[in-house]
N, C-alpha and C positions, 0 to 999 in steps of 0.2 A: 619228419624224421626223428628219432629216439636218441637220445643218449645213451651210452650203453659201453661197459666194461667187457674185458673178458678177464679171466684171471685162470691162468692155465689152461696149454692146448695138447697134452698126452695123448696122444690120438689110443691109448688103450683104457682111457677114461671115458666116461659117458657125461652128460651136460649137465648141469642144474638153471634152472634159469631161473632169479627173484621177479617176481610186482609187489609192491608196493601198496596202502591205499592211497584214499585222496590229502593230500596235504605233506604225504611221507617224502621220502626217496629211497634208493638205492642203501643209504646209511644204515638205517633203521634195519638191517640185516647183517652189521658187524658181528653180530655172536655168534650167524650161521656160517658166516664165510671162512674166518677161525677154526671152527670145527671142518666144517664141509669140503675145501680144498685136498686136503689128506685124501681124499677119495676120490672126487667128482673132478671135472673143468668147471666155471662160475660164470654166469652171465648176471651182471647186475646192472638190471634196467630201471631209468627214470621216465616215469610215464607219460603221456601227453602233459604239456602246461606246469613240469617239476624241471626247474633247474634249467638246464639247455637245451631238454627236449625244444619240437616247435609246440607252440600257442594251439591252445586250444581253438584258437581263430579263425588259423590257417585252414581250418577243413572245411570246404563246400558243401553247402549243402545242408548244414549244421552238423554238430558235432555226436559222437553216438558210439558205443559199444563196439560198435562193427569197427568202427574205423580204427579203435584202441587195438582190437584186436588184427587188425590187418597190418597195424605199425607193427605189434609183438611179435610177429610169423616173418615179418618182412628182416628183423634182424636178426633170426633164426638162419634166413637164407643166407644175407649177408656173410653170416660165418660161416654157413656150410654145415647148418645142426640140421640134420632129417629131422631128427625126435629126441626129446628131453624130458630131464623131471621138472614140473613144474610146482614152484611155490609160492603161494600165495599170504598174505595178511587184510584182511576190511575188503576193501574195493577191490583188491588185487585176485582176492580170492574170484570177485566176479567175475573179474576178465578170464577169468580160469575156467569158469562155468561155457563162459562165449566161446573160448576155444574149443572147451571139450565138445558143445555143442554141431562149430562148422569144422572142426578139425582133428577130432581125437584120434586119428591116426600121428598126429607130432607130438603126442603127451606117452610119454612111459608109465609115470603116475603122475599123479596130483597130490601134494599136501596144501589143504585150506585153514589155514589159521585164521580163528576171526571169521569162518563164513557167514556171508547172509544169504537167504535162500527168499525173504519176501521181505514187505513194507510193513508190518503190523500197528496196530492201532497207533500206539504211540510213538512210533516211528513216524507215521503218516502226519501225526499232531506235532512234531516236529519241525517237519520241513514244513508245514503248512506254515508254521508258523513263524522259521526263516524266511519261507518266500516274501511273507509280509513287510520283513523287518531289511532283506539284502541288499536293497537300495538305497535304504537312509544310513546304515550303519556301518562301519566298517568289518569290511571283510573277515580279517582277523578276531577282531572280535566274536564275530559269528560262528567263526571257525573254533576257538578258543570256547566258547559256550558249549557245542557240541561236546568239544573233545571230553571235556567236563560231565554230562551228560552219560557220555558211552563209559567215559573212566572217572569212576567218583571218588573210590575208594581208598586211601591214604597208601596199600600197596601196589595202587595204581600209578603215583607220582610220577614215577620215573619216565613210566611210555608217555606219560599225557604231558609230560614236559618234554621229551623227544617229539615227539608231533607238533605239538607249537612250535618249537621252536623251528624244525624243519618248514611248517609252513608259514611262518614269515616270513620269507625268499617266495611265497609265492604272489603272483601276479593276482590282481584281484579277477580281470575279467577269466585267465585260466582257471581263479575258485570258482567261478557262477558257473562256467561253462560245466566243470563238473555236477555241482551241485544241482543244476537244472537237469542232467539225464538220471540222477538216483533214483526217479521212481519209476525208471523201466529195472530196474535190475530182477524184478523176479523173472523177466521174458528170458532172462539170462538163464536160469534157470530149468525153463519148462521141460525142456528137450531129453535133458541129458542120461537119466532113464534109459532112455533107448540109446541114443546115438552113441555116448560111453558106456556100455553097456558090459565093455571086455575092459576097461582101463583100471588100476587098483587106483583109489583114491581111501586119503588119509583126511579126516574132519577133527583140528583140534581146538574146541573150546575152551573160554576158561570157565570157572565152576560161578565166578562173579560176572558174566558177559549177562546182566539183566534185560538189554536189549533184543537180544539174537539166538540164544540157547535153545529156548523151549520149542524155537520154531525150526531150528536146523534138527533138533532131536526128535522132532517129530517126523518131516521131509525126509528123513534118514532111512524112516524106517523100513521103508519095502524096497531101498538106492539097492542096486546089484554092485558087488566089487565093493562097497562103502563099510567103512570102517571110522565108528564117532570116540573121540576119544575125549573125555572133559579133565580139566586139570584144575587141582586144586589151588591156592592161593592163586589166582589167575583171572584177569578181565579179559576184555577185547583183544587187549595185540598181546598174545600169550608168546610171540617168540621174544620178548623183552622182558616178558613178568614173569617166566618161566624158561631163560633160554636152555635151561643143562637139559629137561626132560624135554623140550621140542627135539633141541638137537637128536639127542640118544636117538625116540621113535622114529624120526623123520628118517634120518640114518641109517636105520634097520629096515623101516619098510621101501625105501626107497633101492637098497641094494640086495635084497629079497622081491622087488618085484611085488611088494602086497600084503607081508605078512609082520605083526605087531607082535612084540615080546614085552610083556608085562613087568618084568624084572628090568628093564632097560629103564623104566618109569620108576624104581624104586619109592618112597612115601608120597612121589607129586601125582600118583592119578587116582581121579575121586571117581571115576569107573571108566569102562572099554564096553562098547556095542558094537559087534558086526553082525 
């Protein structure tokens, strides 16, 4: 079972629902809720093994994508949301992927902040090299390495210090648990081509994401309904490095149903692909 806010129920509003990535929560979406309430109803969820969600533990069988995504749907019901906009950051984005995959009939749109679409070389030398190290060392550290890693950059500070510090409340076996399914995420992936094929989806990277960019902007290119946006002064978790020009786009395309205005980005976008 999920942890899970709501923040306004206008029954002449339509939903937004946050994920999170791994180590985040719910928080790390303060500058979209501020913005985003004015318009939308707010679902802000904490994901398996954040905060008081349950343990990553808890699921039989071992733990897996599907199962995130069947919590996510599962509190969708609870309120009584048919269908929402969905927004994603890092991991969150994936689950976004899984859904649009077994479910895009409950996504209005998608915004991906931070997408990753596969495991690329150095990515793969990464976790290999976690997996090495996950058992003698502590958690957090490991976690803290990474974050480092994905956010190096000095106008990175701010999210890479939001993410540690969010994941220090986390449990260590809930980190592994994650950590050990991140190299299915591009199965996450494969599908969606087809199966969202009608949904609009929003892809916003930042211009510094060295890990993830080259490969979502290429995975992009032939996406139907897909729309890549890169921003500049921007890493990985672009709705903190960047929150006024997430906000703006997201905003726009999400009550447009699909459609990106350029001037809503005033100097923060270092280009737009659809």
């Amino acid at each position: 079972m999920l942890e899970y806010k709501v923040i306004g129920s206008d029954p002449a509003k339509e939903y937004v629902i946050f994920l999170h990535g791994i180590g985040g929560s719910a928080n790390i979406f303060f500058p979209q809720m501020k913005a985003f309430k004015k318009s939308f109803n707010l679902i802000a969820v904490n994901l398996p093994g954040h905060k008081k969600s349950s343990s990553v533990s808890e699921y039989k069988g071992g733990f897996s994508f599907d199962d995130v995504t069947e919590e996510v749907l599962k509190v969708l019901d609870e309120i009584g949301v048919e269908k929402a906009h969905f927004v994603g950051i890092s991991l969150g984005s994936v689950v976004i992927h899984k859904i649009l995959s077994v479910a895009p009939h409950r996504v209005s749109t998608a915004v991906l902040g931070g997408a990753i679409t596969r495991i690329n070389l150095l990515a793969k030398m990464l976790l290999l090299w976690g997996t090495l190290l996950k058992n003698v060392t502590p958690h957090l550290w490991l976690y803290s390495l990474c974050a480092r890693i994905l956010m190096p950059n000095d106008n990175h500070k701010d999210s890479r210090n939001a993410f540690i510090q969010e994941a220090a409340q986390m449990k260590r076996q809930d980190f592994l648990g994650w950590y050990d399914i991140v190299h299915t995420v591009p199965e996450t992936f494969t599908n969606i081509e087809t199966t969202a094929a009608s949904v609009p989806k929003l892809y916003l990277t930042g211009e510094d994401d060295h890990m993830f960019k080259k490969d979502v902007t290429k995975d992009l290119t032939d996406m139907p309904k897909a729309t890549l946006i890169v921003l500049s002064n921007s890493g990985h978790v672009v709705n903190l490095d960047q929150p006024d020009a997430f906000n703006k786009v997201s905003l726009t395309f999400m009550q447009t149903k699909g459609q990106v205005k350029a001037q809503d980005l005033e100097d923060n976008v270092y280009s737009i692909k659809s």
